[in-house]
C-alpha positions as CSV (number, residue, x, y, z in Angstrom):
1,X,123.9,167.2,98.1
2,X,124.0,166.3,94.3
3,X,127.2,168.8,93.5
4,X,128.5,172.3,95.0
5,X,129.8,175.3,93.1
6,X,132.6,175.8,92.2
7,X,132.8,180.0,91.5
8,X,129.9,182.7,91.3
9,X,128.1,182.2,88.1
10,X,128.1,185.0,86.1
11,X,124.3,184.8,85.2
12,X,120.9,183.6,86.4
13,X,120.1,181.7,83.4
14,X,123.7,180.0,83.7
15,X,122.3,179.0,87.4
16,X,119.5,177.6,86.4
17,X,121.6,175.6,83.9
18,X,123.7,174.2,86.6
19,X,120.7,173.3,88.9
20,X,118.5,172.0,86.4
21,X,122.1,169.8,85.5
22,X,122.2,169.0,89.1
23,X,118.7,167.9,89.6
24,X,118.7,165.6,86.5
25,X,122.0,163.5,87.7
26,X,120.3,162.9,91.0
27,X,117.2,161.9,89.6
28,X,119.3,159.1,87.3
29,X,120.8,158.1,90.4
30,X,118.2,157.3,92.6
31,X,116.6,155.3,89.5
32,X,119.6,153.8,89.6
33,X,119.5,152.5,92.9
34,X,115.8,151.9,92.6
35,X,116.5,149.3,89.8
36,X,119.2,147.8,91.7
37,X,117.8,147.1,95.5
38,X,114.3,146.2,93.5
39,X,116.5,143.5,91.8
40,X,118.6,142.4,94.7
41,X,114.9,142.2,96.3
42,X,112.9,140.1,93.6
43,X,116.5,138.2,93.8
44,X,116.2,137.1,97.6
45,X,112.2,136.8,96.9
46,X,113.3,134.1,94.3
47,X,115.6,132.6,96.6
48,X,113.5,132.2,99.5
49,X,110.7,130.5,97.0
50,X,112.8,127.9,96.0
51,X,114.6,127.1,99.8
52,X,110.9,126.8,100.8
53,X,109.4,124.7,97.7
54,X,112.6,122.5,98.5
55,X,112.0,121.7,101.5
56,X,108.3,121.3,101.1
57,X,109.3,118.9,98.0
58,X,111.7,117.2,100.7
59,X,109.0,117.0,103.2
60,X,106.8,114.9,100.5
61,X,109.2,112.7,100.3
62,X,109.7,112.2,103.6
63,X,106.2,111.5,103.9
64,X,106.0,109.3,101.1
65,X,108.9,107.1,102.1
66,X,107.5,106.7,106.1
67,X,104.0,106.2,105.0
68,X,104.8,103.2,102.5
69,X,106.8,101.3,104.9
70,X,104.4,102.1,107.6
71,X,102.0,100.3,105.3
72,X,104.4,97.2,105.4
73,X,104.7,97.1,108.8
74,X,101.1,97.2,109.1
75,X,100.8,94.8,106.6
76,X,103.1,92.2,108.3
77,X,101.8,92.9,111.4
78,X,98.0,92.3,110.1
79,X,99.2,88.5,108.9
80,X,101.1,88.3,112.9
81,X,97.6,89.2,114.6
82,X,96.0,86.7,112.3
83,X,98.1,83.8,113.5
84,X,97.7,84.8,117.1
85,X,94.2,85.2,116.7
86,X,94.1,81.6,115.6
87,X,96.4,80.9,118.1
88,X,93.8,82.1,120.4
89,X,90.6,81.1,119.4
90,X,92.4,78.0,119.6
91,X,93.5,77.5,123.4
92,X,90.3,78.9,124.1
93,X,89.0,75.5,124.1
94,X,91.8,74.1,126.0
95,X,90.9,76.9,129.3
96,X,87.8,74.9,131.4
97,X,84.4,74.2,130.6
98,X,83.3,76.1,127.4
99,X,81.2,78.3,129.3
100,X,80.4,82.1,128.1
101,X,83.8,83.7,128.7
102,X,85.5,81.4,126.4
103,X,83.0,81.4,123.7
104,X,83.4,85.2,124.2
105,X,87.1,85.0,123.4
106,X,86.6,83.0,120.3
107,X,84.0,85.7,119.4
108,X,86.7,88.1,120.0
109,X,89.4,86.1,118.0
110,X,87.6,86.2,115.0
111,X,86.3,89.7,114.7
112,X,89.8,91.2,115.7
113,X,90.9,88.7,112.7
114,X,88.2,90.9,110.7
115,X,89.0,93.8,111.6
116,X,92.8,93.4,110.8
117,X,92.0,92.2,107.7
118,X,90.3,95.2,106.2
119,X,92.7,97.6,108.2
120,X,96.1,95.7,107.6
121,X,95.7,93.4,104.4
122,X,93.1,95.4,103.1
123,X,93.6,98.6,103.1
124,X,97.3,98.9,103.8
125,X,98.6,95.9,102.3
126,X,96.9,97.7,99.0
127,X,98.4,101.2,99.5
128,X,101.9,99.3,100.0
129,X,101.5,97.4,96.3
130,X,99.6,100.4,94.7
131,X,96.4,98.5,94.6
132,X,93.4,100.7,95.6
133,X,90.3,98.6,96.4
134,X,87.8,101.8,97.3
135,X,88.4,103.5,93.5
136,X,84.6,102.4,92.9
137,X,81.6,104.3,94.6
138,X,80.1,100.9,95.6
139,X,83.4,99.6,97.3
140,X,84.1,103.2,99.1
141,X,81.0,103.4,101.3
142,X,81.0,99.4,101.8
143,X,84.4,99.2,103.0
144,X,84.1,102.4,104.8
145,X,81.0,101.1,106.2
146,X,82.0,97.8,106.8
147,X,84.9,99.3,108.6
148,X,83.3,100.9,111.1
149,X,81.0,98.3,112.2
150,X,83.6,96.1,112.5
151,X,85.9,97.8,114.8
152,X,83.0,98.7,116.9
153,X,81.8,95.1,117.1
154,X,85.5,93.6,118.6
155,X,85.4,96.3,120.9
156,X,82.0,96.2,122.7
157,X,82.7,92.0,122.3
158,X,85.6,92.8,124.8
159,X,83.4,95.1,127.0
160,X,81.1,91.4,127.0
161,X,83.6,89.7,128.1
162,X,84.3,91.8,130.8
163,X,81.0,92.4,131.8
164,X,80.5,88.5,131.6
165,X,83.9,87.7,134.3
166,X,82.3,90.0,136.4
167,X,79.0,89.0,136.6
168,X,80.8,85.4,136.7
169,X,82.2,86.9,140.0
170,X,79.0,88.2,141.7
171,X,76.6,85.5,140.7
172,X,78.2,82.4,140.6
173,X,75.0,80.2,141.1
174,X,73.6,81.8,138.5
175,X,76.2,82.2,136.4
176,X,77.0,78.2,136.3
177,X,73.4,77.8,135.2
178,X,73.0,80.6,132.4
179,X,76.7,81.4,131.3
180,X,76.5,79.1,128.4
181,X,78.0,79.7,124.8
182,X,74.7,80.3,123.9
183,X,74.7,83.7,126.0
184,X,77.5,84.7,124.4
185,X,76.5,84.5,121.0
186,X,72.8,86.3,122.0
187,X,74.6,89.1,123.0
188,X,77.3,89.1,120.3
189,X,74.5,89.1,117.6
190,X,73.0,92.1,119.8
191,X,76.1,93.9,119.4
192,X,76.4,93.4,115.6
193,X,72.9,94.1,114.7
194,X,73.6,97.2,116.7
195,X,76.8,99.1,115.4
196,X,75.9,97.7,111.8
197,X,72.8,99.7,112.3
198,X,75.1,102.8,113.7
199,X,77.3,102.6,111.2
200,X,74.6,102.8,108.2
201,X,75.1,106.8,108.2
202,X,79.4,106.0,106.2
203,X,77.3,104.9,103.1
204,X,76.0,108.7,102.7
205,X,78.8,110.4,104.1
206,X,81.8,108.5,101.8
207,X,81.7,108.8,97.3
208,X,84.2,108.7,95.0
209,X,86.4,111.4,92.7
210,X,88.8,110.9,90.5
211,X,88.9,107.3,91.8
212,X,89.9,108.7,95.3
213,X,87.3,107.7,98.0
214,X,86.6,111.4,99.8
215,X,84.0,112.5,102.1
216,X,80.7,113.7,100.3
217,X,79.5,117.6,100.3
218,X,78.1,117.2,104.0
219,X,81.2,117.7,105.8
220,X,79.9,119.6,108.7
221,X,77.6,116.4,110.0
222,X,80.1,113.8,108.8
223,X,82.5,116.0,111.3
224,X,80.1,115.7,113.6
225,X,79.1,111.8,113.2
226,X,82.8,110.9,113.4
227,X,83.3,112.7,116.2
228,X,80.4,111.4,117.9
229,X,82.2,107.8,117.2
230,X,85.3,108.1,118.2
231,X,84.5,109.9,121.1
232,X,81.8,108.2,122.8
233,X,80.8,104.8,121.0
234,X,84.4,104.2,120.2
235,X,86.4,105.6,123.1
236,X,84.3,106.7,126.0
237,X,81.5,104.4,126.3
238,X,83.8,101.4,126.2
239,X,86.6,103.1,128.1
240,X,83.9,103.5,131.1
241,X,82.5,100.4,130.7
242,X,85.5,98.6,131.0
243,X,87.1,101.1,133.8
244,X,84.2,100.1,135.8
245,X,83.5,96.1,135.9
246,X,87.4,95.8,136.2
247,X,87.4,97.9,138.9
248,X,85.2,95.3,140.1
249,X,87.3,92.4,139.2
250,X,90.5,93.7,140.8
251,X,88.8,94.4,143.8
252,X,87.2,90.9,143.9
253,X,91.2,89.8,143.0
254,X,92.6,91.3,146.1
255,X,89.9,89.8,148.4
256,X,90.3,86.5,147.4
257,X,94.4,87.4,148.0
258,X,93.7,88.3,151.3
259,X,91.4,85.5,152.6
260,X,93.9,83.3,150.7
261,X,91.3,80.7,148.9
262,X,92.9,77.6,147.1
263,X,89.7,76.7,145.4
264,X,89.9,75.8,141.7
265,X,86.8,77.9,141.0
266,X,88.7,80.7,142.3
267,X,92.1,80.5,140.8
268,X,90.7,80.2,137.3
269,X,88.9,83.7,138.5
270,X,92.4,85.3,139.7
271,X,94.1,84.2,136.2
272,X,91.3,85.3,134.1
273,X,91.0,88.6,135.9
274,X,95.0,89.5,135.5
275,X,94.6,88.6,131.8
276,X,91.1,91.0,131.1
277,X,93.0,93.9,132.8
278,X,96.4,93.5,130.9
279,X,94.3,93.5,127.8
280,X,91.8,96.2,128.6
281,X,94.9,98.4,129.6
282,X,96.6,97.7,126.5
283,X,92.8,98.6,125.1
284,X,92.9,101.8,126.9
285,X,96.1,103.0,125.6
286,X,96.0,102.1,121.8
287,X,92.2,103.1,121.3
288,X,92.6,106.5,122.6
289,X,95.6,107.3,120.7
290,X,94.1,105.6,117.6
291,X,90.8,108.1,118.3
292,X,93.2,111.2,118.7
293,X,95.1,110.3,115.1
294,X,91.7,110.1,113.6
295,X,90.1,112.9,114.8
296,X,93.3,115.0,113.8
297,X,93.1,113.5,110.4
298,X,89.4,114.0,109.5
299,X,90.2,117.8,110.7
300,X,93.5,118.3,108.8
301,X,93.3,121.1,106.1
302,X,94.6,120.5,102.9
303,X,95.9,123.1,100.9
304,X,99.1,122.0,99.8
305,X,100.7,119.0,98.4
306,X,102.7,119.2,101.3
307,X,99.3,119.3,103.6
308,X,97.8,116.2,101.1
309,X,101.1,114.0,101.9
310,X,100.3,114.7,105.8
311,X,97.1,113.8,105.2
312,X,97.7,110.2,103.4
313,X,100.5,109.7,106.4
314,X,98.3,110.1,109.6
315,X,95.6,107.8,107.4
316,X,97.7,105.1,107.6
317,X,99.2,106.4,111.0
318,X,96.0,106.1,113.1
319,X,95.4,102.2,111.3
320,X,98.6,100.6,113.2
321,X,97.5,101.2,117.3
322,X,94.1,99.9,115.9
323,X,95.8,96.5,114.3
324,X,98.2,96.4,117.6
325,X,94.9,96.4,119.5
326,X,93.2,93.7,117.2
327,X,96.2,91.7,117.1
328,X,97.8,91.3,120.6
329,X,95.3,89.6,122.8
330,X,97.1,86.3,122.9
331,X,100.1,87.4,123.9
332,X,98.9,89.5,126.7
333,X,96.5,86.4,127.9
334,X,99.7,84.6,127.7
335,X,102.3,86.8,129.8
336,X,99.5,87.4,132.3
337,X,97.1,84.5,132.6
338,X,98.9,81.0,134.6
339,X,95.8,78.9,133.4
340,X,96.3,80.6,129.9
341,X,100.3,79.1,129.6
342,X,98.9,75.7,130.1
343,X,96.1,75.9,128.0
344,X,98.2,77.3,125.3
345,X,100.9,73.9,126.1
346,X,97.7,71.9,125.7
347,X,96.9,73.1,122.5
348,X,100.1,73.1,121.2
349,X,100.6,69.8,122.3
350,X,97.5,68.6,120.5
351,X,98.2,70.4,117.3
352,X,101.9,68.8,117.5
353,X,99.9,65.0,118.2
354,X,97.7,65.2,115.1
């Protein structure tokens, strides 16, 4: 209650004096306290805006700082793969008789030496110095295009390969008479022509705004081209293809274990086997989490700065398992292939004698 009374007023207008007194004083008091809590509330309101723009603004940064040296490492790591590529294609020569499977992994050399180019040097080499080499129309849908032919083309050359030791495996006879380098680069120029043609659809989907390279207005089937890449002609395809014929090839390395054969033919077999499945494992792994960055990124909403610096992170995220991929084959023929170590010694000890 407002007030109380303090004695019996002596009239009815004096009442309404006091009440209408009363009523006024209560009224100032609850504006009063109106004014104050809306205040204390616009107060907190402001104070909650600026803790969360903070921390967005120290998100950002975050982002900014991770993503540039990620582009270094990538960078650095893009001019590693290239030297082991060479390194590669190299001892290569060095393994037996240049038959198909060696020609194959020169073919693979190189196109895992382009590949890493346009993703490491490139592309991330360029975000890391400021440089931005897809700023024209022209130059966004041929890199982008260019891009993902490429990748496509070192992976289905290693699906070749295996395909090729296998067949190696169950048709020897034949294999001695048609495995020639000559196979190889048939089928190698089947597989370009191929995923060049597949790829044909990145010059529609990729323009230019503001000197950014951005998807075009047909989101929707770009969503759905991607998906149908990195999914199944990036991912699935050559995931089962690969799963399969090594199956084979293990299977053919533990019979040979078990009847114990000592002939030359076969050891070569045993050594090249262990080095396809190290690398196809290593294959396994880093495609599909290179697949799972992309997809996320070609589906992350952007409606904040802080959502655009997520965005240009995971881009340059999802590059580094593919230039692992591309850039690691010698070391894994190495570490798992006997005949591999002393071709590699040969070739070393050549280079070293010139």
């Amino acid at each position: 209650m407002c007030g109380h009374y303090k004695e019996e007023l002596s009239s009815p207008y004096q009442e309404y004096k006091r009440l209408e007194e009363e009523h006024n004083h209560c009224r100032d008091v609850v504006a009063e306290l109106k004014q104050v809590v809306s205040h204390n509330g616009q107060a907190n309101l402001k104070d909650r805006m600026e803790n969360k723009s903070l921390t967005e603004n120290s998100e950002i940064k975050i982002f900014e700082i991770v993503r540039k040296y990620s582009c270094l490492f990538g960078f650095l790591l893009a001019i590693l793969g290239i030297f082991l590529n060479i390194l590669s294609f190299k001892t290569a020569r060095f393994l037996g008789k240049y038959n198909s499977s060696i020609a194959f992994i020169q073919i693979l050399a190189i196109w895992d030496s382009i590949a890493i180019i346009q993703d490491g040097i490139v592309k991330l080499g360029g975000m890391y110095v400021g440089i931005v080499v897809t700023k024209t129309k022209i130059a966004c849908k041929i890199f982008h295009f260019t891009n993902i032919a490429s990748s496509h083309v070192a992976i289905y050359i290693l699906v070749a390969l295996v395909v090729d030791r296998s067949i190696a495996i169950k048709f020897p006879v034949w294999y001695r008479a048609k495995g020639t380098p000559r196979f190889a680069y048939l089928v190698t120029v089947i597989i370009i022509i191929v995923f060049y043609i597949i790829s044909v659809p990145a010059i529609k989907f990729f323009s230019v705004e503001n000197e950014i390279c951005l998807i075009g207005e047909d989101k929707e089937l770009f969503q759905l081209y991607i998906g149908v890449l990195t999914y199944i002609t990036y991912s699935s395809l050559p995931f089962s293809l690969i799963f399969v014929f090594n199956f084979y090839i293990i299977y053919y390395l533990t019979t040979i274990r078990k009847v114990k054969s000592t002939s030359e033919r076969d050891s070569q077999n045993r050594s090249m086997a262990l080095m396809l499945t190290t690398v196809s494992i290593s294959f396994l792994v880093l495609t599909l989490s290179c697949g799972l960055l992309v997809f996320w990124f070609f589906n992350v909403e952007v409606k904040t700065d802080r959502d655009a610096a997520l965005a240009n992170f995971v881009e340059v995220v999802f590059e580094i398992p593919a230039i692992f991929n591309s850039s690691l084959n010698f070391i894994f023929f190495y570490c798992s292939g006997k005949g591999y170590r002393v071709a590699s010694s040969k070739m070393i000890a050549s280079l070293l004698s010139s």
